[in-house]
C-alpha positions in Angstrom: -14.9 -2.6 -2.7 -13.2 -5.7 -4.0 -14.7 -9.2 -3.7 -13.2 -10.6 -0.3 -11.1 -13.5 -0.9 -13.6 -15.2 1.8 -15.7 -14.0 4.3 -16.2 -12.9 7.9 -17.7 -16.7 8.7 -15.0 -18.8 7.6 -11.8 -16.1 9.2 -11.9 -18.3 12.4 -11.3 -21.0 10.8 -7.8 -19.7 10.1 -7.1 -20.1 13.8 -7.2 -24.1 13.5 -3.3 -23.8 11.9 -2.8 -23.6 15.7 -3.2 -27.1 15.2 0.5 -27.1 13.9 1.7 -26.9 17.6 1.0 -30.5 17.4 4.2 -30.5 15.6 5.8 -30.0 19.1 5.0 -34.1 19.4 8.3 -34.3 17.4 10.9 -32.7 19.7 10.5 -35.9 21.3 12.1 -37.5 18.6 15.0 -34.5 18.2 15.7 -35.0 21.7 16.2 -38.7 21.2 18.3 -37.9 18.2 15.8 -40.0 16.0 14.2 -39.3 12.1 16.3 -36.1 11.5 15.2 -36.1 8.2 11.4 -36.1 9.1 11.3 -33.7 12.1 13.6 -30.9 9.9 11.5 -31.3 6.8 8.5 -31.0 9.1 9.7 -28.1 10.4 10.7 -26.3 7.1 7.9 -27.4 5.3 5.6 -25.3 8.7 7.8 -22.5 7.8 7.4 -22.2 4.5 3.8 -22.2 4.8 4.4 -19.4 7.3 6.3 -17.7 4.5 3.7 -18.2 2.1 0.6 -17.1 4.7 2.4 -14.1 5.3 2.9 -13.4 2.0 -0.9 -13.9 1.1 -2.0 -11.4 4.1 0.5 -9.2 2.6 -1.0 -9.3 -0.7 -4.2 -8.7 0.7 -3.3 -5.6 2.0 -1.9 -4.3 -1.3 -4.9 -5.3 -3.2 -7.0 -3.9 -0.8 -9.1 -6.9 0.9 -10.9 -5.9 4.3 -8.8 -6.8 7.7 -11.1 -9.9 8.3 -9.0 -10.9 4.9 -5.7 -9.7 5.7 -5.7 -10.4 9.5 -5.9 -13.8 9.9 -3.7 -14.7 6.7 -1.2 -12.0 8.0 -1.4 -13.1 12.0 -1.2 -16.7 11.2 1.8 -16.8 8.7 3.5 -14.8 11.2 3.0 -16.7 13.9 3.7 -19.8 12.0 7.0 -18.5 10.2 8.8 -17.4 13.4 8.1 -20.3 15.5 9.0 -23.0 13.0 12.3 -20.8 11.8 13.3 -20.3 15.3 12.7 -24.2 15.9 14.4 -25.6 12.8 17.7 -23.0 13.9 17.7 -24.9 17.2 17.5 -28.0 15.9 20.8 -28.2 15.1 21.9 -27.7 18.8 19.1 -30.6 20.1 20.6 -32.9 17.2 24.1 -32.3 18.2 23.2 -33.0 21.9 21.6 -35.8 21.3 24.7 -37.1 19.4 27.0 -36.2 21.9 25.1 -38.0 24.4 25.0 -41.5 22.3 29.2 -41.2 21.4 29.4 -40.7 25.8 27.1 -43.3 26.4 28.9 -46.1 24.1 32.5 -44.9 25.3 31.1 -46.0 28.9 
């Protein structure tokens, strides 16, 4: 059996990157059309730690760490890499929108 990256104790804690929904707070400012720069960076940084999660639970698997390893990593990278991917796609839209909406509102 190989040493476990870390143990059964500390796998929950893996469930506190739920705490990156508070990156929802932001779509406030993509709806307004405000700090492009920060909210996309935000949101590509989240996925590439998605990417990165996932690719650690995938490892763990290969190498052969027990699921209380690879679930979590797996779970949480996956999680974490579809939402913010599917987010940062429609981010274009919202920022588009929101631009469309300031050019109408300053021909009026």
């Amino acid at each position: 059996m190989p040493n476990d990256w870390f143990s059964p104790e500390i796998a929950p804690m893996f469930s506190l990157l739920s705490l990156t929904a508070a990156v929802s707070a932001l779509d406030h400012f993509a709806r307004r059309g405000l700090h492009k720069p920060l909210v996309t960076i935000t949101y590509a940084v989240g996925a590439a730690a998605g990417l990165l999660l996932l690719a650690a639970g995938l490892v763990a698997l290969a190498v052969g760490q027990r699921w209380f390893v690879i679930f979590p990593l797996t779970f949480a990278g996956a999680v974490m890499t579809v939402m913010f991917l599917w987010s940062l796609l429609d981010l274009k839209r919202i920022y588009s929108d929101a631009e469309l909406r300031r050019s109408l509102a300053r021909d009026i």
